[in-house]
C-alpha positions as CSV (number, residue, x, y, z in Angstrom):
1,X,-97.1,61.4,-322.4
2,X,-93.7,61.2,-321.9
3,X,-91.2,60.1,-325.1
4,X,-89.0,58.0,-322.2
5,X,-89.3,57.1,-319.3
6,X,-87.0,58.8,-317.5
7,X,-87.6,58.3,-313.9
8,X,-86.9,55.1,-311.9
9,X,-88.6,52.5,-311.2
10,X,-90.8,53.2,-308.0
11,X,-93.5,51.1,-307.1
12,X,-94.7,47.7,-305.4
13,X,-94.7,44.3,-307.0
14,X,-96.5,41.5,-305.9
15,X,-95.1,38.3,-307.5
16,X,-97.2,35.0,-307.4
17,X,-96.9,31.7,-309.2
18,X,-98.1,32.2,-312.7
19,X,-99.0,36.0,-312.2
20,X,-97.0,38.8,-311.1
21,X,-98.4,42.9,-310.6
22,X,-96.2,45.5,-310.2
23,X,-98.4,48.8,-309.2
24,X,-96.3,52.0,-309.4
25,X,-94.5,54.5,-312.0
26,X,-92.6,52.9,-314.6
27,X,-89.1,53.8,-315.1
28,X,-86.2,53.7,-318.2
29,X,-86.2,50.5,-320.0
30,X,-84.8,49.0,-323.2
31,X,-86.8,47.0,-325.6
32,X,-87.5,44.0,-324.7
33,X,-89.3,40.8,-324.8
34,X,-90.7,38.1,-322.4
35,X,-92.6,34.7,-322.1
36,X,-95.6,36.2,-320.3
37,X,-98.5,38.3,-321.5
38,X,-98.9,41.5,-320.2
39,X,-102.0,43.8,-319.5
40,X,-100.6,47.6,-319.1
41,X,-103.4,49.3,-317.2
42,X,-103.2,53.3,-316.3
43,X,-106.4,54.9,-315.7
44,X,-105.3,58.9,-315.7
45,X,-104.0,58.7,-318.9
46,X,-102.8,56.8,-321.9
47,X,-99.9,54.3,-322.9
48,X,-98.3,53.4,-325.8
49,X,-96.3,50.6,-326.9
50,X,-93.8,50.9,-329.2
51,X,-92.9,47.2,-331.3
52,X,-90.4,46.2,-333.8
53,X,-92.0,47.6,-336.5
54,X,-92.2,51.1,-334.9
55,X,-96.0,51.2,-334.6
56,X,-97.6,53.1,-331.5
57,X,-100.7,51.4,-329.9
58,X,-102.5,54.3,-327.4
59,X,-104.7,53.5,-325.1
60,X,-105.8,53.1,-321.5
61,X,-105.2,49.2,-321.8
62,X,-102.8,47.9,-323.6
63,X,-102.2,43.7,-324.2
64,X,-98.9,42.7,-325.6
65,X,-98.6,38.7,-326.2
66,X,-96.1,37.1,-324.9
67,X,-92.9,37.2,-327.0
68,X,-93.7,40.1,-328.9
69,X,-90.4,42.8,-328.7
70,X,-91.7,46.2,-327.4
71,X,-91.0,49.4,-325.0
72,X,-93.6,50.8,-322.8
73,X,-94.2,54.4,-323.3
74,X,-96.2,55.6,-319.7
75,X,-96.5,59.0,-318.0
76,X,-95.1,59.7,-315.1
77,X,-98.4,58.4,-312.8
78,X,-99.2,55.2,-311.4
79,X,-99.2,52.1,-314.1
80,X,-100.6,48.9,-313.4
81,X,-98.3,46.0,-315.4
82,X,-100.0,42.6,-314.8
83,X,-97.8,39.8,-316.2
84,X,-99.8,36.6,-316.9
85,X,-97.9,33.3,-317.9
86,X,-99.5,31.1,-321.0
87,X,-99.8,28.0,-319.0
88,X,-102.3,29.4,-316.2
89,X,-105.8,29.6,-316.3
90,X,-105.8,33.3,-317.1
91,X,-103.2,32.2,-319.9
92,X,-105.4,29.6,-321.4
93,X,-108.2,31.3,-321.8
94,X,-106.7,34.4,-323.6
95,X,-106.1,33.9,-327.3
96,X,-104.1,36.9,-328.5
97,X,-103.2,38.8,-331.4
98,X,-99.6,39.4,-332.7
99,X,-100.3,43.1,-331.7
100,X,-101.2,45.1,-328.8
101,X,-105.3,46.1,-328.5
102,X,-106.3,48.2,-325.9
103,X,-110.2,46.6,-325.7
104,X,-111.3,47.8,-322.1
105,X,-112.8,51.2,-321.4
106,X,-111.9,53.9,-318.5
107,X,-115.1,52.7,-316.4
108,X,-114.1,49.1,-316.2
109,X,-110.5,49.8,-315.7
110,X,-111.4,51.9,-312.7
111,X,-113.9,49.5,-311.2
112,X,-111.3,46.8,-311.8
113,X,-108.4,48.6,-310.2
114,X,-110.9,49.1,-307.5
115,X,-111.2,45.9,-306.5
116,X,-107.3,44.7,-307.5
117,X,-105.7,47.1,-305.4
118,X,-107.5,45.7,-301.8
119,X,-106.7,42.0,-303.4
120,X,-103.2,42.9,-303.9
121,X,-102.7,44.0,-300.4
122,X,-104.2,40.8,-299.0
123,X,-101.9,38.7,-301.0
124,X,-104.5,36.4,-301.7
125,X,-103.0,34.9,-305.2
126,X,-106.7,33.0,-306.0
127,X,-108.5,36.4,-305.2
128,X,-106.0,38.3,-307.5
129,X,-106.3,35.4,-310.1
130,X,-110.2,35.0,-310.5
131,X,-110.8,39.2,-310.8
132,X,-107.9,39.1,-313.4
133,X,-109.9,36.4,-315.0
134,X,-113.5,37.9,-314.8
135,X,-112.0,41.2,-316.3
136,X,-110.9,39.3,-319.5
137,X,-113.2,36.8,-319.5
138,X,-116.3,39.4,-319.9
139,X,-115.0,40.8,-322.7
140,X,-115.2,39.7,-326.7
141,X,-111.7,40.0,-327.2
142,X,-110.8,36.6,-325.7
143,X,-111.3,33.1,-327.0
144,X,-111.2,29.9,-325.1
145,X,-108.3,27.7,-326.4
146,X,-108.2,24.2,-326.4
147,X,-105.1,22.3,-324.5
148,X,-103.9,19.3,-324.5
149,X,-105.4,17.8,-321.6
150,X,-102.2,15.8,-321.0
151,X,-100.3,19.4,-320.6
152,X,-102.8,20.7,-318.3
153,X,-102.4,17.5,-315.8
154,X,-98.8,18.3,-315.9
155,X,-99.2,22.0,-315.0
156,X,-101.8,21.3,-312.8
157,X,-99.2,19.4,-310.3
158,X,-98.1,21.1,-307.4
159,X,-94.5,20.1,-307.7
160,X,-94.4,21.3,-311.4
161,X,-95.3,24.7,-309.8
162,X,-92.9,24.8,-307.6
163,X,-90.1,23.8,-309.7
164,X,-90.6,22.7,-312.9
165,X,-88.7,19.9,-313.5
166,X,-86.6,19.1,-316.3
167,X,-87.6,18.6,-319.9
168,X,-87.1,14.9,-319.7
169,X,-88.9,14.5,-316.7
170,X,-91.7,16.5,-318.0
171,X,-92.0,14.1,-320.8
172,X,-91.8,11.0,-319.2
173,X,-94.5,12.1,-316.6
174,X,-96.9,12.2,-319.3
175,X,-95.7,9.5,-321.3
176,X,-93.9,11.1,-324.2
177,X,-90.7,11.5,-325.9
178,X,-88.6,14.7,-325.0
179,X,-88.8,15.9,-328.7
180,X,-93.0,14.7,-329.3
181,X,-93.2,16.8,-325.4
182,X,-90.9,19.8,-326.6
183,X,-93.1,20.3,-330.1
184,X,-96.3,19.6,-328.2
185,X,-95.8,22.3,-325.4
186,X,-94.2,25.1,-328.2
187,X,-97.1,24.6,-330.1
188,X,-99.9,25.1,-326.8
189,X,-97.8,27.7,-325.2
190,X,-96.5,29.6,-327.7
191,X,-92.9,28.7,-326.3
192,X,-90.1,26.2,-325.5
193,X,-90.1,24.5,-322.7
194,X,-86.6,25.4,-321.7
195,X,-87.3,29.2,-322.4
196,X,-90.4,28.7,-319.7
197,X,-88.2,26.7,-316.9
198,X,-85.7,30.0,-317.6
199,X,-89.0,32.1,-316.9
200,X,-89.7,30.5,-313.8
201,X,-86.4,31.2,-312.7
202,X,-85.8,34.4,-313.2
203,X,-89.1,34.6,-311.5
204,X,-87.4,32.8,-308.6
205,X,-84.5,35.4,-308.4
206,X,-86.3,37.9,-308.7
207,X,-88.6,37.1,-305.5
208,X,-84.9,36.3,-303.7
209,X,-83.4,39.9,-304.6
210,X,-86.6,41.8,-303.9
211,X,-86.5,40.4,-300.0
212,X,-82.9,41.7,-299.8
213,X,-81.3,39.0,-300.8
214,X,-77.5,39.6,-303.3
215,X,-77.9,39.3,-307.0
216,X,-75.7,37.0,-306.9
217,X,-77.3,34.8,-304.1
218,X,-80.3,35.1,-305.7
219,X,-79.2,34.3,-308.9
220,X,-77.2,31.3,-307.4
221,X,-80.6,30.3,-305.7
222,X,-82.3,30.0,-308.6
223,X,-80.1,27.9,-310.8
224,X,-78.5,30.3,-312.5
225,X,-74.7,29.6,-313.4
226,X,-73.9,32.6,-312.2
227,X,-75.0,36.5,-312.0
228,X,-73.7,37.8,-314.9
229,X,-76.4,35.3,-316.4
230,X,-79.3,36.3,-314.1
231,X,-78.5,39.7,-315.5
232,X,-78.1,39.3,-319.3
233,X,-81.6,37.1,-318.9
234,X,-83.6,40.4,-317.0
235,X,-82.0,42.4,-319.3
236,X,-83.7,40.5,-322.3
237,X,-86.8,39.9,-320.0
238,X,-87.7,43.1,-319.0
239,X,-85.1,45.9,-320.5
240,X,-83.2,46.8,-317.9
241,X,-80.5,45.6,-315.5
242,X,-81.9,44.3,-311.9
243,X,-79.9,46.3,-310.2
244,X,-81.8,49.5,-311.5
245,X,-84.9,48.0,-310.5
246,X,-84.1,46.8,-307.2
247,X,-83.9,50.0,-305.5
248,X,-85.1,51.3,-301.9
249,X,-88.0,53.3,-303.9
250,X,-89.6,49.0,-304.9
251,X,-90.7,47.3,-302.5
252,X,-92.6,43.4,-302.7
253,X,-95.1,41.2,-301.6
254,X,-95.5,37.6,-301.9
255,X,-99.0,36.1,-303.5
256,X,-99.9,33.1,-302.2
């Protein structure tokens, strides 16, 4: 295992709402942190995650909640980073520790990469979703968690996918104040709402920028004020400025 990753980012990412994949070698990054969970899958040989209190976590499967500060630590083969956002299906169901676990053996990760990789290709988002879903959902690790049905009718509309709209819209829809809605969500997702609506659109620029669109249009598309802010956000987000990782050697697919 490498001490850095010192190669660039090379690879294919599939982005989808509420789940993005990116399949390919992972390249220099800064700590970081960001709203979704993330499974970091590499069958030929281990990972390691290093978090703010300098602990290593090896394994062939590593989970890192959302929000938790940490740096990948991957050889230089082919690493599998699914990103999974808290208010999903996927995200419901998985109740996580403050700290990484690598729970899956080398057999199931290879059967499951298997199948992922053809459902990738397809870019059949509810195929991609459900084997995401079987593989933690056959495991002990995971533990239904209740949510507020009123939140999960919110999330469950179509235009709250698209865009999310804003915090006081939210909380009208469902009938509550905007500080009752903002303490109710924080405490069911694990996160403000504002820091989610961010999320959503840096996921947004990120789609624009990987279909050859400007940083700054993208950004711009977005919502962001401006690039220089769609910048300082992926830098906090994923450790690394977006125009290292939007390079000839990425390429994307939509999930839908």
């Amino acid at each position: 295992m490498t001490a850095d990753n010192s190669t660039g980012w090379q690879g294919r990412l599939y982005l989808g709402i509420g789940l993005a994949v990116y399949v390919g070698r992972v390249g220099h990054h800064a700590s970081h942190q960001h709203y979704a969970s993330q499974l970091a899958i590499c069958t030929e040989a281990s990972l390691a995650v290093v978090s703010e209190d300098h602990q290593y976590d090896d394994g062939h499967c590593l989970i890192c909640p959302a929000n938790m500060r940490h740096k990948l630590i991957a050889p230089d083969v082919d690493v599998t980073l699914i990103f999974v956002e808290p208010t999903t299906r996927i995200g419901r169901l998985m109740h996580l520790d403050t700290k990484p676990r690598s729970p899956l053996s080398v057999e199931k990760l290879t059967q499951f990469m298997a199948t992922l990789v053809p459902a990738l290709d397809t870019g059949n988002l509810a195929s991609v979703n459900q084997l995401v879903y079987q593989l933690l959902a056959d495991d002990d690790f995971v533990t239904l968690c209740t949510r507020d049905m009123r939140l999960i009718t919110l999330l469950n509309r179509t235009d709250f996918e698209l865009v999310p709209p804003s915090v006081s819209e939210a909380a009208s829809s469902i009938h509550l104040s905007v500080s009752r809605f903002s303490h109710l969500f924080s405490a069911q997702m694990g996160i403000g709402y504002r820091s989610f609506v961010r999320w959503r659109k840096l996921l947004s620029a990120i789609k624009g920028a990987a279909t050859n669109q400007t940083l700054t249009w993208a950004a711009h598309d977005a919502g962001f004020a401006d690039a220089a802010h769609f910048s300082r956000t992926f830098h906090t987000m994923f450790g690394l400025a977006p125009s290292s990782a939007f390079t000839t050697q990425l390429s994307f697919k939509s999930l839908a």
